[in-house]
C-alpha positions as a LaTeX table, in Angstrom:
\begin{tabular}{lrrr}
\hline
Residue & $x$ (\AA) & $y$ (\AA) & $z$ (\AA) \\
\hline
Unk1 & $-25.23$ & $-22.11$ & 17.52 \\
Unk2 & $-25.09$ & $-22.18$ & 13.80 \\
Unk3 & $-21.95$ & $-21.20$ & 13.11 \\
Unk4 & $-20.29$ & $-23.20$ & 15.95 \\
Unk5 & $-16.96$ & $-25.46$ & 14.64 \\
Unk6 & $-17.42$ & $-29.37$ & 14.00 \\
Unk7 & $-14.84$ & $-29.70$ & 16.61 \\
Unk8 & $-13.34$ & $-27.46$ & 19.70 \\
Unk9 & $-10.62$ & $-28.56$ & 21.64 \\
Unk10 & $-9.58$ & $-26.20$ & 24.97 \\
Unk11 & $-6.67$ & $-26.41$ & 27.16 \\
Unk12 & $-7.13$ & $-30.28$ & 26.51 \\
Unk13 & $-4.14$ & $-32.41$ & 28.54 \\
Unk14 & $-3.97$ & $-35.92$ & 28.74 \\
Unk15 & $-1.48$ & $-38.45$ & 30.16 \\
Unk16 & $-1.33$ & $-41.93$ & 29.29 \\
Unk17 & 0.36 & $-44.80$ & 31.84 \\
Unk18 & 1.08 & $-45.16$ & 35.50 \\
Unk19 & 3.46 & $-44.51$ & 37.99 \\
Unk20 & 7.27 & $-44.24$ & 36.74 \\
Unk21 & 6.20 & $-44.29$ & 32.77 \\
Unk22 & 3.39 & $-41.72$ & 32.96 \\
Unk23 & 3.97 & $-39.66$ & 29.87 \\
Unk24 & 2.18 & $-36.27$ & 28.93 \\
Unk25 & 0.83 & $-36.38$ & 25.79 \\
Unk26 & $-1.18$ & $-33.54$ & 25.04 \\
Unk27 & $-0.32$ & $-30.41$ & 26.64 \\
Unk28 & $-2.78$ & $-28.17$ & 26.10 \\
Unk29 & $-4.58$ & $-27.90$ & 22.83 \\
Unk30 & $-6.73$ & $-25.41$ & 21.66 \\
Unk31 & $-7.71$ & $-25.79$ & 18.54 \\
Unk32 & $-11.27$ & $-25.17$ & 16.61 \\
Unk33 & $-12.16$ & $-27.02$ & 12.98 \\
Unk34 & $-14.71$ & $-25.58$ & 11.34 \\
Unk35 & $-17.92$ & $-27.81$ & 9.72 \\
Unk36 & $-17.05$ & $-29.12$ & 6.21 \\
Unk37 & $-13.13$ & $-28.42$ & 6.06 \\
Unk38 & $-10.09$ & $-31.12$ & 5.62 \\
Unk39 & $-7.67$ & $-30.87$ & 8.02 \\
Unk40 & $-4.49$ & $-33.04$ & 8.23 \\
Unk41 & $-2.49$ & $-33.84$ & 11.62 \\
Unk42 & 1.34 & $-34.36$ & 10.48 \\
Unk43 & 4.16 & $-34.59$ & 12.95 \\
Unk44 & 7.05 & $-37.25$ & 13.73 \\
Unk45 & 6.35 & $-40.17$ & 15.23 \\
Unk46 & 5.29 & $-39.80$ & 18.70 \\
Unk47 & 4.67 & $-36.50$ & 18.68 \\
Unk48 & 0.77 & $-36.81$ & 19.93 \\
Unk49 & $-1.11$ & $-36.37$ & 16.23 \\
Unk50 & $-2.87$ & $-40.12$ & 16.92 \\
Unk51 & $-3.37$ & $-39.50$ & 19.96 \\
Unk52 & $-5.23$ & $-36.35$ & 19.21 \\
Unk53 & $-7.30$ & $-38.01$ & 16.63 \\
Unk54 & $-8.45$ & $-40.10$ & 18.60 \\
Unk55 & $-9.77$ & $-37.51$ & 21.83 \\
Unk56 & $-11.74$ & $-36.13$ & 18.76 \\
Unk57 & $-13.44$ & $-39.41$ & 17.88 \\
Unk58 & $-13.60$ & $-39.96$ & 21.62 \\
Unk59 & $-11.80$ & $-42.96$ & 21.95 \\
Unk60 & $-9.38$ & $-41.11$ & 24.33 \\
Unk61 & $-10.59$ & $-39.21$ & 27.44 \\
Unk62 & $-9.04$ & $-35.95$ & 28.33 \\
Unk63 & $-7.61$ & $-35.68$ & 31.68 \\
Unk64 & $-8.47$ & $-32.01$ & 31.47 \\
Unk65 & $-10.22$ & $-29.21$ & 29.01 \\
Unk66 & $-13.34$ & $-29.34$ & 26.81 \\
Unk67 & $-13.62$ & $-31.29$ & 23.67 \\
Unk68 & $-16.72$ & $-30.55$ & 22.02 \\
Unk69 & $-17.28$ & $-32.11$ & 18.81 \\
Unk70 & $-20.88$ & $-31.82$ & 16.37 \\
Unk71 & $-22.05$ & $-29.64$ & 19.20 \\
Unk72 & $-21.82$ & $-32.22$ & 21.84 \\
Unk73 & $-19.29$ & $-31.94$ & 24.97 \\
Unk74 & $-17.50$ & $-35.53$ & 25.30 \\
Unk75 & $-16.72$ & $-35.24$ & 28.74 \\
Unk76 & $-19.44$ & $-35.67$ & 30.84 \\
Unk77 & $-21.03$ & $-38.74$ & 28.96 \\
Unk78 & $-20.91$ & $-42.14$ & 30.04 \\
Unk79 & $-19.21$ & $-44.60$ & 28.04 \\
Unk80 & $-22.77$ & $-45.99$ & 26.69 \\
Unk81 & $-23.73$ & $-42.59$ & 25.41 \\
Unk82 & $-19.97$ & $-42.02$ & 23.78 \\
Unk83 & $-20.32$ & $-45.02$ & 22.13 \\
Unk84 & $-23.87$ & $-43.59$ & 20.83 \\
Unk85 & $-22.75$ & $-40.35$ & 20.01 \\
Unk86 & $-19.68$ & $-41.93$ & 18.14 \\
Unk87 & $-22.29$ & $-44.36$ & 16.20 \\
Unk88 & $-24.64$ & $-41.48$ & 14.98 \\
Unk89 & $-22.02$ & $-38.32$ & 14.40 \\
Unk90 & $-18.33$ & $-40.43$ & 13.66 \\
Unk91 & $-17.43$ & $-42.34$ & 11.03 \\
Unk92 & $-13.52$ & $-43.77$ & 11.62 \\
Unk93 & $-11.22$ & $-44.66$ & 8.89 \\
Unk94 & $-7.92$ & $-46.64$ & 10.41 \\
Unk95 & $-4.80$ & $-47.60$ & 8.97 \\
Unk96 & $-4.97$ & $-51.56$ & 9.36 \\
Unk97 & $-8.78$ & $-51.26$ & 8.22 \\
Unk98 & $-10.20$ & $-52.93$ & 11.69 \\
Unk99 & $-12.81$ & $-55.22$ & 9.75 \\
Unk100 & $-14.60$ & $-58.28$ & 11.57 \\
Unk101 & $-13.14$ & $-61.24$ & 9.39 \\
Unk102 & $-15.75$ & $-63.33$ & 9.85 \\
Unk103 & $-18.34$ & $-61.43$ & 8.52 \\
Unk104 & $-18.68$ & $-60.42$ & 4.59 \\
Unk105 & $-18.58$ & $-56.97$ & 3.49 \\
Unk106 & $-22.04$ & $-56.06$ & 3.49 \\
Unk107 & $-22.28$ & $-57.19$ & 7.27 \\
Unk108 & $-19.18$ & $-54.80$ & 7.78 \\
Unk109 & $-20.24$ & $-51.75$ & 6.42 \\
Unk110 & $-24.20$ & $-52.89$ & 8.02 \\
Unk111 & $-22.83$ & $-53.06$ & 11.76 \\
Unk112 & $-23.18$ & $-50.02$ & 12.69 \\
Unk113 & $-26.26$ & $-49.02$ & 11.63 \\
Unk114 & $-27.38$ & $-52.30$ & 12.98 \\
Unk115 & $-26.15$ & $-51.04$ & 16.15 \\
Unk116 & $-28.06$ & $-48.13$ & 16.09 \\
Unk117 & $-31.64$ & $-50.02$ & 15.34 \\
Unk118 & $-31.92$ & $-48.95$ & 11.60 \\
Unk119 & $-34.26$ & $-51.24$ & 10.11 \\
Unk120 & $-32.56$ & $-50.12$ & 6.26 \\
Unk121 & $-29.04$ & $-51.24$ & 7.76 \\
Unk122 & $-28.45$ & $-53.72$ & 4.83 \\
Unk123 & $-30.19$ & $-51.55$ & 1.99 \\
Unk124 & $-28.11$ & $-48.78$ & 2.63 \\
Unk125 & $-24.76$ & $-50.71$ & 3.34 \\
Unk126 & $-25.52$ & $-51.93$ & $-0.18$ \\
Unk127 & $-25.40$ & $-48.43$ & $-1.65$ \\
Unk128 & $-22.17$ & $-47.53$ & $-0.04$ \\
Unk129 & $-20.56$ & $-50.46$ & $-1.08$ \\
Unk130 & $-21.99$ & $-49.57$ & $-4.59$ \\
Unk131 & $-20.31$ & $-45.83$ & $-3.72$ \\
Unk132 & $-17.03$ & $-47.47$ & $-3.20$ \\
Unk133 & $-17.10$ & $-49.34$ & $-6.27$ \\
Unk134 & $-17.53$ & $-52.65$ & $-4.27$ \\
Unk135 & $-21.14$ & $-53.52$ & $-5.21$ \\
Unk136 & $-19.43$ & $-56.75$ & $-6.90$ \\
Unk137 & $-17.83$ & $-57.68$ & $-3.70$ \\
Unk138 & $-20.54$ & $-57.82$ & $-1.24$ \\
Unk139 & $-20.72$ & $-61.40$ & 0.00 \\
Unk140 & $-16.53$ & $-61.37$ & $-0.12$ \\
Unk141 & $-14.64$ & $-61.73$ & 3.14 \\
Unk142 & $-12.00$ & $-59.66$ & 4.38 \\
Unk143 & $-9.65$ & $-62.63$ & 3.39 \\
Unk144 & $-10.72$ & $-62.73$ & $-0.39$ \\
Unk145 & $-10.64$ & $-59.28$ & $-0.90$ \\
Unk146 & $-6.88$ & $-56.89$ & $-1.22$ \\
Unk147 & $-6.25$ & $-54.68$ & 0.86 \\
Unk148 & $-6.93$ & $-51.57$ & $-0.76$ \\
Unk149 & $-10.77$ & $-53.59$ & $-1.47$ \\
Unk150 & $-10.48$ & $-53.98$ & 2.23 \\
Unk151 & $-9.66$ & $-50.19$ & 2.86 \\
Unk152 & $-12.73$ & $-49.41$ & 0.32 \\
Unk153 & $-14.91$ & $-51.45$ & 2.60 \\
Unk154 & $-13.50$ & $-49.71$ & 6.18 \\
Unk155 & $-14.06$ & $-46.27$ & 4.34 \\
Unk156 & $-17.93$ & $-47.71$ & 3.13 \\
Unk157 & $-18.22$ & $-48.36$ & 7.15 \\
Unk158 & $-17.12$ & $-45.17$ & 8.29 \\
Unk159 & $-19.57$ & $-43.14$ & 5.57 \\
Unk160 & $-22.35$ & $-45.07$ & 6.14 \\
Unk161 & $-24.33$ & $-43.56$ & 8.92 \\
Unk162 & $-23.69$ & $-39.90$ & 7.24 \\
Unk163 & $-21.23$ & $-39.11$ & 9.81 \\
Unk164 & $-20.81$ & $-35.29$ & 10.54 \\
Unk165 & $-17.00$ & $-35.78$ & 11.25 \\
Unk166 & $-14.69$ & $-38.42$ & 9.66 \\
Unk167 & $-11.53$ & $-39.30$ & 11.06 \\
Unk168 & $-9.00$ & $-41.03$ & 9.06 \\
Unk169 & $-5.65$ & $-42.36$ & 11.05 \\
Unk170 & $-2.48$ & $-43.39$ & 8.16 \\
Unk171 & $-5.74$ & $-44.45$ & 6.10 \\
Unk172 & $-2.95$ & $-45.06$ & 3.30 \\
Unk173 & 0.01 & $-46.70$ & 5.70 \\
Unk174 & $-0.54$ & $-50.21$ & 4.67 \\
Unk175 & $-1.25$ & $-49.41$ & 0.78 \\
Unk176 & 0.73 & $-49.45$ & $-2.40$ \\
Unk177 & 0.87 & $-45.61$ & $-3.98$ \\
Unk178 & $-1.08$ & $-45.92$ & $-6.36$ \\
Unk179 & $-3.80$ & $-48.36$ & $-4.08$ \\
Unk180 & $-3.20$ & $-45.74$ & $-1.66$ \\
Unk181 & $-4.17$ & $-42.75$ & $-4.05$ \\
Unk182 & $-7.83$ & $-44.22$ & $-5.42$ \\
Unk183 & $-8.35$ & $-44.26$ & $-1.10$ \\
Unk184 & $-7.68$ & $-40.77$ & $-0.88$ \\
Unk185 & $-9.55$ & $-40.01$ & $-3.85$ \\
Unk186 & $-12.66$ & $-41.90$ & $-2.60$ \\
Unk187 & $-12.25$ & $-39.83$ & 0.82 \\
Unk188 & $-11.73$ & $-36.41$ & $-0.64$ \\
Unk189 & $-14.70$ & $-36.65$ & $-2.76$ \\
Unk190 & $-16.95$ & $-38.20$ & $-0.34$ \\
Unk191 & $-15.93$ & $-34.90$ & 1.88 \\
Unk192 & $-16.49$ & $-32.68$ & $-0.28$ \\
Unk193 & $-19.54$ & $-33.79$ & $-1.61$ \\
Unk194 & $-21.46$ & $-35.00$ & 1.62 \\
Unk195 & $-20.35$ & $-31.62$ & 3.13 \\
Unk196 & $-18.33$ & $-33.80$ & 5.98 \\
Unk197 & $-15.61$ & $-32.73$ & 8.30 \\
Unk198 & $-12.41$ & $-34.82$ & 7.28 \\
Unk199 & $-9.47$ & $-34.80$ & 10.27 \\
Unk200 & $-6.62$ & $-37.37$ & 9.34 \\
Unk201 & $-3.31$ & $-38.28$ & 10.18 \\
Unk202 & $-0.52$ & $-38.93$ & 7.95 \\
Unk203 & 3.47 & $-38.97$ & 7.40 \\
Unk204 & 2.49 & $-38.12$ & 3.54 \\
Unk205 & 3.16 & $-34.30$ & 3.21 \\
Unk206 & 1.53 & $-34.73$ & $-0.30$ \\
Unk207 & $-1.71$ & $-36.11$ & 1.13 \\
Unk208 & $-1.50$ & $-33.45$ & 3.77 \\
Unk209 & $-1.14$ & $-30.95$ & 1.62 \\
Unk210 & $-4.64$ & $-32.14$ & $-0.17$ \\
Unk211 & $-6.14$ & $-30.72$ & 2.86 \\
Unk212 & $-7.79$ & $-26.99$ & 3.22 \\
Unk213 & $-5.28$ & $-26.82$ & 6.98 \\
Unk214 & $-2.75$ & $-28.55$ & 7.97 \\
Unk215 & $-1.72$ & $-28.64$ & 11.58 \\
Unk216 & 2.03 & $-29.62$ & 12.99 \\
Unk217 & 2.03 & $-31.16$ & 15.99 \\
Unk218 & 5.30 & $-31.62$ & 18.40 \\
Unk219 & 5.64 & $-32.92$ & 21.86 \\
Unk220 & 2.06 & $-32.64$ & 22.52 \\
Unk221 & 1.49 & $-29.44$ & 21.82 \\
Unk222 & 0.10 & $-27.33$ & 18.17 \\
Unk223 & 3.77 & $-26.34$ & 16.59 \\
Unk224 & 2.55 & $-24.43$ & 13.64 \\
Unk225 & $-0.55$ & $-24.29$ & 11.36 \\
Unk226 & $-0.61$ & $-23.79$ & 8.02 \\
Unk227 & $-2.72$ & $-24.27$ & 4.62 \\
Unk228 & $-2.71$ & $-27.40$ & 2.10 \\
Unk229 & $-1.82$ & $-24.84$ & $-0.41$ \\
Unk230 & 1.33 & $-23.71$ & 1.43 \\
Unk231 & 2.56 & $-27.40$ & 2.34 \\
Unk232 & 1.75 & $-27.79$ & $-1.59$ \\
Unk233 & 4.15 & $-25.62$ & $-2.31$ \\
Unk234 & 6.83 & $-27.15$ & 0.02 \\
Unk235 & 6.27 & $-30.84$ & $-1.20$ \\
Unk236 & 6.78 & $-29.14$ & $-4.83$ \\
Unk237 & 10.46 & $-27.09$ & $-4.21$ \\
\hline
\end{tabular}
């Protein structure tokens, strides 16, 4: 199927917790993003937009529904072959960055290709980091570097194994504006130019609005959708 979206969500519930504080989550989604598009996730806190993100990067099982994501239905694989689709087709971008501190930022970015038995692991975590701007960084740990260095090295991770779908959750949260803005840049033109699908979550209507779709999500369920260029126009009145 040619034309078929990056990512298709149907009547997808899910319920985290048990007994007495069992809450519903996701209430059935239906949603389809289409290969090579930005889309961002807003909503208040709470409201199910993480939670989301992370059934598309199949971190999260669905209790019920299809989630079918680079042509590949989640549910029926075993955790092993989740965790290789995830390696080869997923590249994940998270707010607090998530990098192993004891290993420098060339062994960050290398892991998972490492994982995934490429003998070129290091060679092209090198060119990444060189992407990112880091190439004078390499042999830093996560401790020496700041954290928008740290973010640069987290989003060098995620683009390294030429991920059909990125996912980015607050990638900005724990960043200074301006730190903040050079990540989004980095992302945006990494999307656009490597042709990826960017899905991300933020409280930042203006980085929302960067997006080609932005979806509203409340209580679980898809409020309203709408284009970057519209929410543009609201962050400007």
């Amino acid at each position: 199927m040619p034309n078929s979206p990056a990512i298709a969500l149907k009547n997808v519930h899910l319920t985290l917790g048990d007994g007495a504080g069992r809450v519903h989550i996701l209430k059935g989604i239906d949603l389809q993003i289409e290969k090579g598009t930005s889309v961002g996730l807003v909503g208040p806190s709470g409201s199910g937009k993480s939670t989301l993100l992370m059934v598309m990067a199949g971190l999260e099982r669905a209790d019920e529904g299809t989630v079918q994501v680079a042509g590949s239905e989640l549910g029926p694989l075993s955790e092993d072959r989740l965790a290789q689709f995830r390696g080869r087709n997923v590249g994940i971008i998270f707010q607090s960055f998530h990098l192993v501190p004891n290993m420098t930022a060339l062994e960050n970015v290398a892991v998972p290709l490492e994982l995934a038995g490429d003998p070129d692991a290091f060679d092209k975590a090198r060119a990444e980091l060189d992407s990112v701007g880091l190439s004078h960084r390499i042999h830093h740990y996560p401790a020496q570097m700041s954290g928008g260095e740290q973010q640069r090295v987290a989003v060098a991770r995620a683009l390294v194994v030429a991920p059909e779908i990125l996912i980015a959750d607050e990638p900005t949260g724990n960043l200074d504006d301006s730190t903040g803005s050079q990540i989004v840049d980095l992302m945006f033109s990494a999307q656009r130019e490597r042709r990826t699908t960017l899905v991300l979550v933020t409280h930042d209507p203006a980085l929302a609005a960067k997006c080609d779709r932005v979806i509203r999500v409340r209580s679980g369920e898809i409020d309203e959708t709408t284009t970057g260029a519209d929410m543009q126009q609201e962050v400007s009145a």
